[in-house]
C-alpha atoms as an extended CHARMM CRD file, in Angstrom:
* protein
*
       185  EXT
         1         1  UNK       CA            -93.6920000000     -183.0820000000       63.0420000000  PROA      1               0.0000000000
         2         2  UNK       CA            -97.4580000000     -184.4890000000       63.8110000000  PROA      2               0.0000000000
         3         3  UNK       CA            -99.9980000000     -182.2820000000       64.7920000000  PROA      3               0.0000000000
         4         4  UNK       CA            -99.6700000000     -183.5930000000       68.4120000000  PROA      4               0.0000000000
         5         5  UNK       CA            -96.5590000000     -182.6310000000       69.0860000000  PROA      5               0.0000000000
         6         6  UNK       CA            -97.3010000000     -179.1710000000       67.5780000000  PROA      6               0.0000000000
         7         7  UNK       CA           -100.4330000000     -179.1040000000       70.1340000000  PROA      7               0.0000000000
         8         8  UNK       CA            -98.1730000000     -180.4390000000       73.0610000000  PROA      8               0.0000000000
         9         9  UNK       CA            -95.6060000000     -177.5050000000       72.1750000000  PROA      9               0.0000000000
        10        10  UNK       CA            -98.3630000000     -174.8810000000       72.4140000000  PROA      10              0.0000000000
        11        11  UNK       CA            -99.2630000000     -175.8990000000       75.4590000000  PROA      11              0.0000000000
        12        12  UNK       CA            -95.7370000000     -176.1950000000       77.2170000000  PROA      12              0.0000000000
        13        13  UNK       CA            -94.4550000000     -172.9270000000       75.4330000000  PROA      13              0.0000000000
        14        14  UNK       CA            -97.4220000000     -171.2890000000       76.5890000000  PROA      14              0.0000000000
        15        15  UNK       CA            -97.4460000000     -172.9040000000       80.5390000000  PROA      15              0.0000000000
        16        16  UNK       CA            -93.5920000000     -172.1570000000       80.2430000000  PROA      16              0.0000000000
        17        17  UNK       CA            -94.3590000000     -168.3290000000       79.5120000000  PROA      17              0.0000000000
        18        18  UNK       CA            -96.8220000000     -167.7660000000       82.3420000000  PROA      18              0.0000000000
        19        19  UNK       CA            -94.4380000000     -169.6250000000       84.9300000000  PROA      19              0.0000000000
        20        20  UNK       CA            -91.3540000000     -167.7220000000       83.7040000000  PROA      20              0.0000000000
        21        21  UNK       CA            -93.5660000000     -164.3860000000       83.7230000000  PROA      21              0.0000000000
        22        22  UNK       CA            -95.0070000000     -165.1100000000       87.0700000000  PROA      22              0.0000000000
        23        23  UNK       CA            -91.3200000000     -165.7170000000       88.4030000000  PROA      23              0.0000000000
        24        24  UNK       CA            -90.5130000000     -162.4270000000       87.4890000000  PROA      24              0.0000000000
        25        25  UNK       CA            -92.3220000000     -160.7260000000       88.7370000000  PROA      25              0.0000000000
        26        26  UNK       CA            -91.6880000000     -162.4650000000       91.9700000000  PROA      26              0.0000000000
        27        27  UNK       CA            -88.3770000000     -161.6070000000       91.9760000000  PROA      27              0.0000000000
        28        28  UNK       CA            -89.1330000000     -157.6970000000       90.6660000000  PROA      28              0.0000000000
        29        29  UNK       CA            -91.2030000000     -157.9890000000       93.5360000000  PROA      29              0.0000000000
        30        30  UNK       CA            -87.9900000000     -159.9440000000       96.4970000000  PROA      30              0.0000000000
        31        31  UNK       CA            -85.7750000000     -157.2970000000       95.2900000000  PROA      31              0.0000000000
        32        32  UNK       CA            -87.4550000000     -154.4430000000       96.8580000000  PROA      32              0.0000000000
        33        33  UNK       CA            -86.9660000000     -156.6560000000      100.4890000000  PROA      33              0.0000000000
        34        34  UNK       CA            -83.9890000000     -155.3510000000      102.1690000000  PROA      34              0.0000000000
        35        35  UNK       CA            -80.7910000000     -157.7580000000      102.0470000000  PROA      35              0.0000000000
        36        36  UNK       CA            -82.5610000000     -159.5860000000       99.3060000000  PROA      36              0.0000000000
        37        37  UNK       CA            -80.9880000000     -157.2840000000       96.1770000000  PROA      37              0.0000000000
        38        38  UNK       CA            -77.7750000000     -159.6750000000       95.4300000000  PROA      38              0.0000000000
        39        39  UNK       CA            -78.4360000000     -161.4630000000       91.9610000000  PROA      39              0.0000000000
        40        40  UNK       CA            -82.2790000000     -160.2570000000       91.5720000000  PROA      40              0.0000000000
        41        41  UNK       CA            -82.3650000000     -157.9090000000       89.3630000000  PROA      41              0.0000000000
        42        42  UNK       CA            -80.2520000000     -159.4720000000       86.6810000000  PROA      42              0.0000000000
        43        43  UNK       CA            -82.1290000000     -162.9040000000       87.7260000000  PROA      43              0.0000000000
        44        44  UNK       CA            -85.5240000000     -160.4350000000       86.7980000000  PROA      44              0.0000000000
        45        45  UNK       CA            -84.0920000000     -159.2650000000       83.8820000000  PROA      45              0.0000000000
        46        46  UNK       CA            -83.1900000000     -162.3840000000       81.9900000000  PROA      46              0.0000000000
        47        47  UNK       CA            -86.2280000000     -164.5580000000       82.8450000000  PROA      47              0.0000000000
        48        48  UNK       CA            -88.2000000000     -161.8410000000       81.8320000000  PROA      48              0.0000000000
        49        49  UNK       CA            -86.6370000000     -162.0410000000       78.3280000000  PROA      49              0.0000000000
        50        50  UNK       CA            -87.0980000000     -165.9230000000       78.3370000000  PROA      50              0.0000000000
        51        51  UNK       CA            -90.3830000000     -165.7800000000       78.8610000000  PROA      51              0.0000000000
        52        52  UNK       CA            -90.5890000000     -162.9070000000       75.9010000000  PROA      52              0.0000000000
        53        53  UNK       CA            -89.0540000000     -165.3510000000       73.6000000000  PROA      53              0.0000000000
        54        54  UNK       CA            -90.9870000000     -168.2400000000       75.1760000000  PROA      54              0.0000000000
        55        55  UNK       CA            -93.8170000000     -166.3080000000       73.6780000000  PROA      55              0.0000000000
        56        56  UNK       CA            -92.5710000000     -165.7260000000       71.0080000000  PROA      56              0.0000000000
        57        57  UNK       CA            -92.3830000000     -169.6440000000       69.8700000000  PROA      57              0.0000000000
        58        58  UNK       CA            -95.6790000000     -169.9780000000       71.7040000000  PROA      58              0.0000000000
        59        59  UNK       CA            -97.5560000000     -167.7070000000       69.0040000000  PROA      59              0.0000000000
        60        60  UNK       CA            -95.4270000000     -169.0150000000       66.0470000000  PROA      60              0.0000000000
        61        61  UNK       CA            -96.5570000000     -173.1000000000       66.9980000000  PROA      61              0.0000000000
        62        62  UNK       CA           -100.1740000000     -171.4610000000       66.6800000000  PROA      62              0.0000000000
        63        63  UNK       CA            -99.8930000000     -171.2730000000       62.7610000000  PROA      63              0.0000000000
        64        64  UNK       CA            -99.2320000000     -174.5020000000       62.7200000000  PROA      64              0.0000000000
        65        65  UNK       CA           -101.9200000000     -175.6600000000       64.9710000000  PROA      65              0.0000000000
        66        66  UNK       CA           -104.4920000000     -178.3840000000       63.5100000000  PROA      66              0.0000000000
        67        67  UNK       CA           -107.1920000000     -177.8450000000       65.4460000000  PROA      67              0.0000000000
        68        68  UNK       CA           -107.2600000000     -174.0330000000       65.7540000000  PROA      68              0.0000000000
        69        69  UNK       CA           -104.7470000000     -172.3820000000       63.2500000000  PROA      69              0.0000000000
        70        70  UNK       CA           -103.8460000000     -168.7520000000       63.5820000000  PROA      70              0.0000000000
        71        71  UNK       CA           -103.1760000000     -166.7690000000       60.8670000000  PROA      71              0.0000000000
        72        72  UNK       CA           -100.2880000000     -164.2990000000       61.3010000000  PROA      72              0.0000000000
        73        73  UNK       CA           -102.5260000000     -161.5000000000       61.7390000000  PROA      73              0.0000000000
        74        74  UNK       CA           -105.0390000000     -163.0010000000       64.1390000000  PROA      74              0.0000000000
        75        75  UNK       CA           -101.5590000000     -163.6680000000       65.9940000000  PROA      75              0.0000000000
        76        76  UNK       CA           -100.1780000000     -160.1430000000       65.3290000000  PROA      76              0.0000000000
        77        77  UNK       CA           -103.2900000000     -158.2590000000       65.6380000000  PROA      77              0.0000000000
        78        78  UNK       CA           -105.3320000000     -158.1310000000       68.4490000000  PROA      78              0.0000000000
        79        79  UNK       CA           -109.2410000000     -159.0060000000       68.3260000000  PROA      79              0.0000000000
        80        80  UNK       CA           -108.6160000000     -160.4530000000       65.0100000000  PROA      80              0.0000000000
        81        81  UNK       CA           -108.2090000000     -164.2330000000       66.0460000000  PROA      81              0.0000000000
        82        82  UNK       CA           -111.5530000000     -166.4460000000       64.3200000000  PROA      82              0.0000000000
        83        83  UNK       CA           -111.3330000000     -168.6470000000       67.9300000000  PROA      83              0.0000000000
        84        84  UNK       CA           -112.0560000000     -166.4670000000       71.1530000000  PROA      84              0.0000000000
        85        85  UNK       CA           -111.0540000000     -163.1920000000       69.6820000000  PROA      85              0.0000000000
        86        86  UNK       CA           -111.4910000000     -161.3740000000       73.1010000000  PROA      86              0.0000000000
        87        87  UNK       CA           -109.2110000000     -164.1260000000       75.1080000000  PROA      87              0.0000000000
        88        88  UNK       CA           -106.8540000000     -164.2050000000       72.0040000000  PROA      88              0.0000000000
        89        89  UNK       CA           -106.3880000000     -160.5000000000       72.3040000000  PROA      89              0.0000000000
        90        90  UNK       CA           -105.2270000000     -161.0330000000       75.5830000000  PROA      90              0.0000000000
        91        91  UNK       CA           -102.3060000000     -163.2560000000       74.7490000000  PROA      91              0.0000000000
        92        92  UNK       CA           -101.6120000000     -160.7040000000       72.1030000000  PROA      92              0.0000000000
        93        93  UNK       CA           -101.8760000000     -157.7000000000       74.2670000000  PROA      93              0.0000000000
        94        94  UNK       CA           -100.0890000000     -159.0020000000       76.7130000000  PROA      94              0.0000000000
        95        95  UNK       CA            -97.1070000000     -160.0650000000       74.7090000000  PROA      95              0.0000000000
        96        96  UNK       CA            -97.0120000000     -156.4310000000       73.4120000000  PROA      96              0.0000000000
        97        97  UNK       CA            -96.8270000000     -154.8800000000       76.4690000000  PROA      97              0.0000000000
        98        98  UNK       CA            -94.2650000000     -157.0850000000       77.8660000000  PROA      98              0.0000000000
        99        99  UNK       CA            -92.0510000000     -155.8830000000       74.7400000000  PROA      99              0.0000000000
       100       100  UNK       CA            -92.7230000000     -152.1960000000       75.8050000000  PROA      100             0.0000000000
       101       101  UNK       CA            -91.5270000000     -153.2230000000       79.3350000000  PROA      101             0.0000000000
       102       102  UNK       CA            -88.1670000000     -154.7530000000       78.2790000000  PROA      102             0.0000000000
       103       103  UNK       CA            -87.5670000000     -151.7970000000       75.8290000000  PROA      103             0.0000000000
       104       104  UNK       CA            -87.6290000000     -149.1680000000       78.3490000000  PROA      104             0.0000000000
       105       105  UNK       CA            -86.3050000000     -151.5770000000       80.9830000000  PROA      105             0.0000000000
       106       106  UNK       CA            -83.3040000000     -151.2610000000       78.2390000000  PROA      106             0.0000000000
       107       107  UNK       CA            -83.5950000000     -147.4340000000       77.9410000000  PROA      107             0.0000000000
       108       108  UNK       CA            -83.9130000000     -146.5390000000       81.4900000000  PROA      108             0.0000000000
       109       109  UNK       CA            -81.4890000000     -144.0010000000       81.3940000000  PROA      109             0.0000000000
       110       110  UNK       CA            -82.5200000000     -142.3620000000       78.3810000000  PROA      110             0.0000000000
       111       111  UNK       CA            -86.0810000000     -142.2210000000       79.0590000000  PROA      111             0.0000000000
       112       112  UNK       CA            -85.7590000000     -141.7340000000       82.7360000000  PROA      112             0.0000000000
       113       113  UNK       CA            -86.4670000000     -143.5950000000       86.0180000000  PROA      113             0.0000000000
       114       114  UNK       CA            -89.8290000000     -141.8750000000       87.2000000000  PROA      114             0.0000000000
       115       115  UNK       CA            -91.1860000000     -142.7960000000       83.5070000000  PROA      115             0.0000000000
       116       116  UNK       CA            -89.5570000000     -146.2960000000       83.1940000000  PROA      116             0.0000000000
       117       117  UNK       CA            -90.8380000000     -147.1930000000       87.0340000000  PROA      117             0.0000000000
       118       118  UNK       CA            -94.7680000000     -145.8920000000       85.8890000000  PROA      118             0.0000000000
       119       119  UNK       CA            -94.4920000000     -147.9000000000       82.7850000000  PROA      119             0.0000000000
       120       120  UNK       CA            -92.3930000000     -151.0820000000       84.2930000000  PROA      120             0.0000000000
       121       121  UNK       CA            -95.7340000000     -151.2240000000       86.8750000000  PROA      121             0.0000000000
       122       122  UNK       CA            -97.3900000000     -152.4590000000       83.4290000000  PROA      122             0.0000000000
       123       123  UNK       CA            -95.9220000000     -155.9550000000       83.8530000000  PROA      123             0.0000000000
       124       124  UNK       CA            -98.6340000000     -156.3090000000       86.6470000000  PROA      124             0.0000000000
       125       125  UNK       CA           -101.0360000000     -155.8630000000       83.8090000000  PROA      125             0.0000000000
       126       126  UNK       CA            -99.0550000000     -158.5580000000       81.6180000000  PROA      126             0.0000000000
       127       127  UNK       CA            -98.9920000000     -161.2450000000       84.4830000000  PROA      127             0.0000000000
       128       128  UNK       CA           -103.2270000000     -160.6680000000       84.4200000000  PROA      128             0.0000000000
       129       129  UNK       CA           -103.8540000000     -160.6840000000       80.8920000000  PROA      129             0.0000000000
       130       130  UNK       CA           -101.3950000000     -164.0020000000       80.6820000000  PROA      130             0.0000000000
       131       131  UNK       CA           -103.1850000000     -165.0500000000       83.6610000000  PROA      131             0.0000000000
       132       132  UNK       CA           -106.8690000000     -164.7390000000       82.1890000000  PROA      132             0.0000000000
       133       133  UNK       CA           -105.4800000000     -166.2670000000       78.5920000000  PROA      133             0.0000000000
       134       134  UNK       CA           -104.1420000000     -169.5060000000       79.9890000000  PROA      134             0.0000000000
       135       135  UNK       CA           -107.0710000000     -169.9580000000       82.7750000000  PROA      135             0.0000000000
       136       136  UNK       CA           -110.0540000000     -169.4080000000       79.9630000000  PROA      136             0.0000000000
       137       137  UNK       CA           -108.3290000000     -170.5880000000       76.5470000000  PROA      137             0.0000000000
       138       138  UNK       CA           -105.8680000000     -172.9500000000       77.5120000000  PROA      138             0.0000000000
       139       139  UNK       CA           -106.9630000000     -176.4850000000       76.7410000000  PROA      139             0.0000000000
       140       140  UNK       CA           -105.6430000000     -177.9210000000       80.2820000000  PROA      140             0.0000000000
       141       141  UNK       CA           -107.6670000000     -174.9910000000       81.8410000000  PROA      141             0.0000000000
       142       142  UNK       CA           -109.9410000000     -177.3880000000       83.4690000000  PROA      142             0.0000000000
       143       143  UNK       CA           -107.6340000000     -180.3100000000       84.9100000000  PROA      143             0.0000000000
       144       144  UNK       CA           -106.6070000000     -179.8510000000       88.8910000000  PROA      144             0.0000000000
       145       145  UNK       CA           -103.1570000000     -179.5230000000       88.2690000000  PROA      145             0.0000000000
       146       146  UNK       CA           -103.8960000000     -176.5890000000       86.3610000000  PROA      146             0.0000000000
       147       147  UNK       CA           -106.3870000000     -174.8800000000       88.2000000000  PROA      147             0.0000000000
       148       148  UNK       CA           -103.8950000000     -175.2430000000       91.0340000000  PROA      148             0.0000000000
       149       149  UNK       CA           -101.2870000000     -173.5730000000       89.2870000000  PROA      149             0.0000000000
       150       150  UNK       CA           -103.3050000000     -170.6290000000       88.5240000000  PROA      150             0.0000000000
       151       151  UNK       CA           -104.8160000000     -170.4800000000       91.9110000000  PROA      151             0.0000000000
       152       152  UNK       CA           -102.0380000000     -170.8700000000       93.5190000000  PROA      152             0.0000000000
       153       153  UNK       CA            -99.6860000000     -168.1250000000       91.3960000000  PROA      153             0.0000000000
       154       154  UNK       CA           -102.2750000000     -165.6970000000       91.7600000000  PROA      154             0.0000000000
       155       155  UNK       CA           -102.3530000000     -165.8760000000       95.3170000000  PROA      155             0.0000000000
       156       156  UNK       CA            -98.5960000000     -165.3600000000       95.9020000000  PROA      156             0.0000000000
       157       157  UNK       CA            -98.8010000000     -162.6420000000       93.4550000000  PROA      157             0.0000000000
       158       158  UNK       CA           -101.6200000000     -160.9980000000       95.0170000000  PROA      158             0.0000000000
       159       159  UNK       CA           -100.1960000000     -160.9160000000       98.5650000000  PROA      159             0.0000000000
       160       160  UNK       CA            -96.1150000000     -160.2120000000       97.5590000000  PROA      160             0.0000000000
       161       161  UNK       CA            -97.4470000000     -157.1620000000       95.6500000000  PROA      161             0.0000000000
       162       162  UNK       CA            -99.6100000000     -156.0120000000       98.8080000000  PROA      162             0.0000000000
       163       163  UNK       CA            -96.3410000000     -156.9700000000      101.3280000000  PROA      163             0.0000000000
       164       164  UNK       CA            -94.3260000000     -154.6880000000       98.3820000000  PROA      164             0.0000000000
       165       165  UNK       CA            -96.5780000000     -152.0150000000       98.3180000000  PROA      165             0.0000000000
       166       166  UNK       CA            -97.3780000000     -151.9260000000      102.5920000000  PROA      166             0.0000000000
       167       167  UNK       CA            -93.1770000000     -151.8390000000      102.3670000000  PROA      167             0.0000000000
       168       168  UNK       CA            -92.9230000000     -149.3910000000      100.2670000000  PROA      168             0.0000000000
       169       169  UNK       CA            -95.6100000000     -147.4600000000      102.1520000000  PROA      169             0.0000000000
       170       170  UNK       CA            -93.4820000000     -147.8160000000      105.1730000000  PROA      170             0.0000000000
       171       171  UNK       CA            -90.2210000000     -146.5760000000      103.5390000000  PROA      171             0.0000000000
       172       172  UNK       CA            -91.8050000000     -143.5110000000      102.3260000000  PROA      172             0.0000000000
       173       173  UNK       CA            -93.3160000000     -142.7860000000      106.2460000000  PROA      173             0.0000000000
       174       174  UNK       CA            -90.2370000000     -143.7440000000      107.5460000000  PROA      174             0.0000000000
       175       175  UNK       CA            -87.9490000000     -141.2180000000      104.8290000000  PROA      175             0.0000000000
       176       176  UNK       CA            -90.8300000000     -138.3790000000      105.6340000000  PROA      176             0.0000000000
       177       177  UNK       CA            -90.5470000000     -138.7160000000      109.3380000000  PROA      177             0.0000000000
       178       178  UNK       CA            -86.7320000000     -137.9860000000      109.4020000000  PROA      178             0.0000000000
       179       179  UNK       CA            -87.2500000000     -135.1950000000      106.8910000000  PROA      179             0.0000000000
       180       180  UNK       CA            -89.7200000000     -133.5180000000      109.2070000000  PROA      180             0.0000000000
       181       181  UNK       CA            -87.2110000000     -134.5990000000      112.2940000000  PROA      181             0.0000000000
       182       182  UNK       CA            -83.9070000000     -132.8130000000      110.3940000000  PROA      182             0.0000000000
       183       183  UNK       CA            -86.1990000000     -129.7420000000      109.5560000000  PROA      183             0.0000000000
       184       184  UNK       CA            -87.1070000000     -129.7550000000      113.1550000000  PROA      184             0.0000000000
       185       185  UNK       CA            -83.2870000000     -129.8500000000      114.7220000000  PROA      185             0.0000000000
């Protein structure tokens, strides 16, 4: 396979990854809408675990990169890269956590729901570190298209997670006011 093709792999593995992880968490985000639950969360699930794999190759194409080879550590260890270290680590970082997500998303029963729902909220983290990767050390980074996508992505993010958290903010007033009306009666 030519080095070009390697280099246009890396970059479609690793747009893939940020559109399937931004997806996600769009739909982590629908199914807490009322009505909205039917096929979400296994629809959250699996693209979730795409985009894990989709990683996955993503990193692997980087050893065989011409340009900018990785080694397997500067892949596997964060800070460790030769070419942008810092933004490297965020790829790297990122991918890890997303792992730690899945895992307990896997062992939610076992671990329990209040500690799988304070370390699920990491995937917000994720999203931003795959976010900042992309927009600073991805080589289309500067074309429109691009810029548009990550513009774009991270506005819908921003405001579904404030209409999911004003919801949920609601929900909790609404389940406190009927506790104080039933103590009441």
């Amino acid at each position: 396979m030519s080095w070009i093709w390697i280099w246009i792999l890396i970059r479609v593995t690793g747009l893939t990854a940020y559109v399937l992880l931004t997806l996600s968490i769009l739909a982590g985000i629908i199914k807490h809408i009322p009505g909205k639950k039917w096929r979400i969360l296994e629809f959250h699930q699996a693209i979730g675990q795409v985009a894990l794999v989709t990683i996955g190759i993503h990193a692997a194409l980087l050893i065989f990169d011409q340009y900018e080879p990785y080694t397997i550590e500067e892949i596997l260890i964060p800070f460790m890269a030769s070419y942008h270290p810092i933004l490297s680590a965020m790829g790297t970082i990122a991918a890890y956590l997303l792992v730690i997500v899945i895992v307990t998303s896997n062992f939610m029963k076992v671990i329990g729901r209040s500690l799988w729902k304070k370390t699920h909220y990491l995937v917000f983290l994720v999203w931003f570190l795959s976010l900042a990767h992309g927009l600073f050390l991805g080589s289309d980074s500067s074309t429109s298209w691009a810029i548009w996508l990550y513009f774009t992505s991270f506005l819908v993010v921003l405001c579904s997670t404030f209409y999911m958290i004003y919801r949920m903010k609601k929900k909790k007033a609404i389940a406190s006011a009927r506790k104080v009306s039933v103590t009441q009666s």
